[in-house]
C-alpha angles and dihedrals in degrees: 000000000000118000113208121185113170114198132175101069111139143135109303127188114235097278104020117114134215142186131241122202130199125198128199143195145175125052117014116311091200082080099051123092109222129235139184120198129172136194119200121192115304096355135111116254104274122191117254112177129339130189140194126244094265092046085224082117132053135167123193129204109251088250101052099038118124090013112054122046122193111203131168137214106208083183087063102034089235144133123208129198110189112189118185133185092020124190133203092272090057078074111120142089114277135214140198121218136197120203117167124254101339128051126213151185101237124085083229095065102061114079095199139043137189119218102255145256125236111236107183120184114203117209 
């Protein structure tokens, strides 16, 4: 059993940039792949950035990409998601996601989940 616990959401001018953490515990995070999702209002959970359990590979979602980069401390047992130059539709909860071995782009493929952080982007 994985424990996953994001923290750094906040309220965030258009163009400001923050930082989510997510904490884990429980059996070794160095074999857990790595996922962040995130559900605005209204919306589906869409993927936003996923990496391996080295961190040597990482994949963003089209609409993150140059602005948002996901990194892990396996020292620390953490995952990061720093998101820079935000806009209004960067507004949701996100959440973090462990899957073993392999990461993935679908929801379904991740076995664990933290509870979310709110992210909000004012115009």
């Amino acid at each position: 059993q994985v424990q996953l616990v994001e923290s750094g959401g906040g309220l965030v001018q258009t163009g400001g940039s923050l930082r989510l953490s997510c904490a884990t515990s429980g059996r070794t995070f160095s074999m857990y792949a790595m996922g962040w999702f995130r559900q605005g209002p209204g919306k589906e959970r869409e993927f936003v950035a996923r990496i391996s359990r080295s961190g040597d590979s990482t994949y963003y979602a089209d609409s993150v990409k140059g602005r948002f980069t996901i990194s892990r401390d396996n020292a620390k047992n953490t995952v990061y998601l720093q998101m820079n130059n935000l806009k209004p539709e960067d507004t949701a909860v996100y959440f973090c996601a462990a899957r073993p071995l392999l990461g993935g782009m679908r929801s379904s493929d991740y076995d664990y989940w933290g509870q979310g952080t709110q992210v909000t982007v004012s115009s």
